[in-house]
C-alpha positions in Angstrom: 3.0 -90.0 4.2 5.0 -90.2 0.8 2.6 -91.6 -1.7 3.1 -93.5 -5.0 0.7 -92.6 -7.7 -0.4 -91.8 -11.0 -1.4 -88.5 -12.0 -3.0 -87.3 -15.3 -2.7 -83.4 -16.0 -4.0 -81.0 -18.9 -1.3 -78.9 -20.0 -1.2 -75.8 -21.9 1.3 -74.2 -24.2 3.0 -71.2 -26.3 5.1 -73.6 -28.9 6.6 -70.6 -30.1 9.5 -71.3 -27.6 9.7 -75.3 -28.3 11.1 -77.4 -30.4 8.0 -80.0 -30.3 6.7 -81.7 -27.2 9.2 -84.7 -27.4 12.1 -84.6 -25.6 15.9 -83.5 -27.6 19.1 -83.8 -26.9 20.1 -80.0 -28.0 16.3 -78.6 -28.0 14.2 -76.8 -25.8 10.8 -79.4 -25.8 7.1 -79.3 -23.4 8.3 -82.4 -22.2 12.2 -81.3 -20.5 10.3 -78.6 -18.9 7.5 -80.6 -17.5 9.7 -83.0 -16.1 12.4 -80.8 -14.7 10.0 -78.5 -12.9 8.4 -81.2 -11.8 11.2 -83.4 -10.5 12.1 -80.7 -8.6 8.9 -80.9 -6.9 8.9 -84.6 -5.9 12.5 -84.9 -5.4 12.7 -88.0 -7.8 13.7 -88.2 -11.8 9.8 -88.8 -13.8 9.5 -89.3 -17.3 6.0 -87.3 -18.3 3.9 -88.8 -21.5 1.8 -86.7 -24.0 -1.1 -88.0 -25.9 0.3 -85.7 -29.0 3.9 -85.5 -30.0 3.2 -81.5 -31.0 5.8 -80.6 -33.1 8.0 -77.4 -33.1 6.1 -74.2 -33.2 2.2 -75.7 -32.6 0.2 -75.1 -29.8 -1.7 -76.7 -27.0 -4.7 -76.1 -24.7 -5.4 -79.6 -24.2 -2.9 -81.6 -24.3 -3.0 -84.4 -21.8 0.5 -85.9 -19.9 0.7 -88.8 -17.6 3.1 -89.9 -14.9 4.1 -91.2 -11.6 5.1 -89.8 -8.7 6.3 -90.5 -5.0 4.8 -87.3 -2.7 2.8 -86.6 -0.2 1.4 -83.4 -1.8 -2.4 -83.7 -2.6 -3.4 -83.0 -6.5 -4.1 -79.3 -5.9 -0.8 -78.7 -4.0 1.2 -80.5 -6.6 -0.3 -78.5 -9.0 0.8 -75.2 -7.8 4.2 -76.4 -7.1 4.5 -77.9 -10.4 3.2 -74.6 -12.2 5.4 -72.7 -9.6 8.5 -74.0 -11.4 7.6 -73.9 -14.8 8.1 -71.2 -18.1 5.5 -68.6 -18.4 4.9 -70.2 -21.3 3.9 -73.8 -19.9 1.2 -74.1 -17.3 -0.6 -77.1 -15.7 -4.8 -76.1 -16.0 -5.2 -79.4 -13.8 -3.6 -82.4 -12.3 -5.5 -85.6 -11.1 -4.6 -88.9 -9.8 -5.2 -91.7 -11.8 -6.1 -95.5 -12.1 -2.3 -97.5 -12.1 -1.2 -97.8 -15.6 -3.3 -94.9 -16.7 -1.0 -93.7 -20.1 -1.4 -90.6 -21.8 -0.9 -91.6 -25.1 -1.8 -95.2 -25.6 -5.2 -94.8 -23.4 -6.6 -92.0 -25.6 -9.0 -92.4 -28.3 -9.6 -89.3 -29.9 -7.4 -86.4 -30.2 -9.1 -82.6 -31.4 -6.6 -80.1 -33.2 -7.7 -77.0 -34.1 -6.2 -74.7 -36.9 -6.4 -71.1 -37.7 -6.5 -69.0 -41.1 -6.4 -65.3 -40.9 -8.1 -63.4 -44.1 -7.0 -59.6 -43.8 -4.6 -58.1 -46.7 -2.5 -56.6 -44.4 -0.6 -58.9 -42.2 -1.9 -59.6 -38.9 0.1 -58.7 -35.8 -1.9 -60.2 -32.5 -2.5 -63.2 -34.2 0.9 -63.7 -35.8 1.9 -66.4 -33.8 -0.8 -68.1 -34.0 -2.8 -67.9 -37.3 -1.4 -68.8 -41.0 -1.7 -65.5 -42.8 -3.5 -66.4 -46.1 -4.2 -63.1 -48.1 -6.4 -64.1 -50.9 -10.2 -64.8 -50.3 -11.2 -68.3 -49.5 -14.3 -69.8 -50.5 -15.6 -71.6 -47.1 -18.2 -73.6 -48.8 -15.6 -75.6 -51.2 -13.7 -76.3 -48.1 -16.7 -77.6 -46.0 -17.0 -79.5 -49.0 -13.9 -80.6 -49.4 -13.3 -81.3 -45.8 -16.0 -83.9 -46.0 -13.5 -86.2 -48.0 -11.3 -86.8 -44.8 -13.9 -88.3 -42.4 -14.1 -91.8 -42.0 -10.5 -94.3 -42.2 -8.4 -93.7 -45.4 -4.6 -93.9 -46.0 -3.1 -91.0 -45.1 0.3 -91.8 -46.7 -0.3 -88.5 -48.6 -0.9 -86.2 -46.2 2.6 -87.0 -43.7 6.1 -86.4 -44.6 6.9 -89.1 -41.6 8.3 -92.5 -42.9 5.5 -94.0 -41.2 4.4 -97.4 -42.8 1.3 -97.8 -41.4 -0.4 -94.8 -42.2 -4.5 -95.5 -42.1 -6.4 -93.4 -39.7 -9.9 -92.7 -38.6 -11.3 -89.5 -39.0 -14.3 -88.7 -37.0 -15.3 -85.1 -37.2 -14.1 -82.3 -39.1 -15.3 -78.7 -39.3 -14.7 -75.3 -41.1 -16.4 -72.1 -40.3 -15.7 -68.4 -40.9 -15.5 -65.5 -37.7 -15.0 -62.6 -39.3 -11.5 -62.2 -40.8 -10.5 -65.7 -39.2 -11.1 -69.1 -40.9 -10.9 -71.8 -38.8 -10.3 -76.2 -38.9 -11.0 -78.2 -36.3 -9.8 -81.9 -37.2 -11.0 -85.0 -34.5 -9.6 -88.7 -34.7 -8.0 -91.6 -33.2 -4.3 -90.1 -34.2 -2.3 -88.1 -36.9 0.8 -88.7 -38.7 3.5 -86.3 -38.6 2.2 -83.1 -40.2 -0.9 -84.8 -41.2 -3.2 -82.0 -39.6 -1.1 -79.1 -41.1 -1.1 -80.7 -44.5 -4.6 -81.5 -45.1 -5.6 -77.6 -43.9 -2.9 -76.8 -46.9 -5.2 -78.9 -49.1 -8.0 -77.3 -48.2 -6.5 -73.8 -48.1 -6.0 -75.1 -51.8 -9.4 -75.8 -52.2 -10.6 -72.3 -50.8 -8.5 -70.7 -53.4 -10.1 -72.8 -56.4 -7.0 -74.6 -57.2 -8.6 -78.0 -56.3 -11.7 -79.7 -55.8 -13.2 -81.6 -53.2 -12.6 -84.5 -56.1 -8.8 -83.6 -56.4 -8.8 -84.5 -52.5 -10.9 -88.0 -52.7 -8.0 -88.7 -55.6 -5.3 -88.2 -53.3 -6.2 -89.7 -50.6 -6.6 -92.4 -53.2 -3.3 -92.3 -54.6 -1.0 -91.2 -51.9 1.2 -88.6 -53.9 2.4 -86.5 -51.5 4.2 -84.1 -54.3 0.6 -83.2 -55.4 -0.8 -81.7 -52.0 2.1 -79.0 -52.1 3.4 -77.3 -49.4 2.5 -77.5 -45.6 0.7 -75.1 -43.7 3.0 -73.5 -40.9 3.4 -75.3 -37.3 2.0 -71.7 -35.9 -1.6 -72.2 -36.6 -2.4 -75.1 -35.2 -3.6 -75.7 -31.0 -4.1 -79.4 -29.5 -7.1 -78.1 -28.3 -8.3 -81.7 -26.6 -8.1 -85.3 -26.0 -10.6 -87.8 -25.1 -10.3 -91.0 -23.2 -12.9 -94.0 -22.5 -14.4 -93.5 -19.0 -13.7 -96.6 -18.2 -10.0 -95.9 -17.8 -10.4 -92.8 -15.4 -13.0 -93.7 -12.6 -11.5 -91.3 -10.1 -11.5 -87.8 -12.4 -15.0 -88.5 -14.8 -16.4 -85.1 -15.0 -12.9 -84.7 -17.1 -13.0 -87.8 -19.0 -15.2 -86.6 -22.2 -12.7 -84.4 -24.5 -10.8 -81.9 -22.8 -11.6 -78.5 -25.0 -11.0 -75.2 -23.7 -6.5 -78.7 -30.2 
């Protein structure tokens, strides 16, 4: 029997191939694919919500879409129908049904990106897609210190290029740590501006390099000059790497409902 439900699935992606996850009118986006391949499955037009509107070029192993459907496939068959018809480089890692009026984006209440600095001099060519290729050394230690400026709610007018007038956020974790010849940011809160992410790791890449103190970054946060944080780091780098909801709103799919890591 034909079923009407809601169904909540994590989604991984290349964004190499995309212009962002929102859907264009003369781009390739996460979101035209998911729904086309999908669609095709059900035999009905959905409209598929993300919890991050990724932009063109960034990743995703956690990003989190929501819909509804009318099938009679169960959540495992729909899944490999579903992954059947999309892009090798967009795949569904699950698909669950829901509570009615579960909603990707509005239900969540932390998102987790994650984003990656390669140290070599020569350029790197495995990771070129998806590191930033910073040549000079980095001192990891100014930018943990730095890095401790961002956590907590500020303005972030600063730290966006989006004409966003509302632009306080919460901050609620954020790490840096070295692996070798990698440098890596992981940035948690309730949500980001456009480019907000990308920008503060530009900061901090700034930092690393000695060109500004963890000071320089409480005084802009302060002051909102978005001509003094300098360029933005590249879309490639950075991974939605997870989202997390409140388990109240997902009864039927809790061993999933903390954050969803594999930004």
């Amino acid at each position: 029997m034909t079923q009407s439900r809601t169904v909540r699935a994590t989604v991984e992606y290349d964004g190499a191939g995309f212009a962002g996850f929102q859907r264009q009118a003369a781009a390739r986006t996460v979101q035209q694919e998911l729904e086309a391949a999908l669609a095709s499955v059900v035999g009905h037009a959905v409209h598929v919500t993300g919890a991050g509107r990724t932009d063109a070029g960034t990743h995703a192993t956690g990003q989190v879409v929501s819909t509804r459907v009318e099938t009679r496939l169960d959540d495992a068959t729909l899944r490999r129908a579903w992954n059947a018809r999309l892009p090798e480089d967009l795949v569904t890692r699950g698909v669950t049904t829901v509570a009615d009026g579960f909603h990707a984006r509005r239900d969540a209440v932390e998102r987790t990106y994650e984003y990656r600095i390669v140290q070599t001099p020569q350029r790197p060519v495995l990771d070129r897609g998806r590191a930033w290729h910073v040549r000079e050394p980095l001192e990891v230690a100014l930018m943990q210190d730095a890095a401790g400026e961002f956590i907590g709610t500020h303005d972030f007018r600063a730290f966006t290029i989006g004409p966003e007038t509302r632009t306080r956020r919460d901050i609620t974790n954020i790490a840096v740590w070295r692996e070798g010849s990698m440098v890596a940011v992981r940035v948690s809160g309730n949500a980001f501006l456009h480019r907000m992410v990308r920008r503060m790791v530009a900061a901090l890449v700034r930092v690393g390099r000695g060109d500004l103190t963890a000071g320089d970054v409480r005084r802009l946060l302060q002051s909102g000059d978005r001509a003094s944080v300098g360029a933005t780091a590249p879309a490639h780098g950075l991974t939605l790497v997870g989202v997390r909801y409140p388990s109240a709103t997902n009864r039927a799919n809790q061993s999933t409902v903390a954050l969803e890591v594999s930004a």
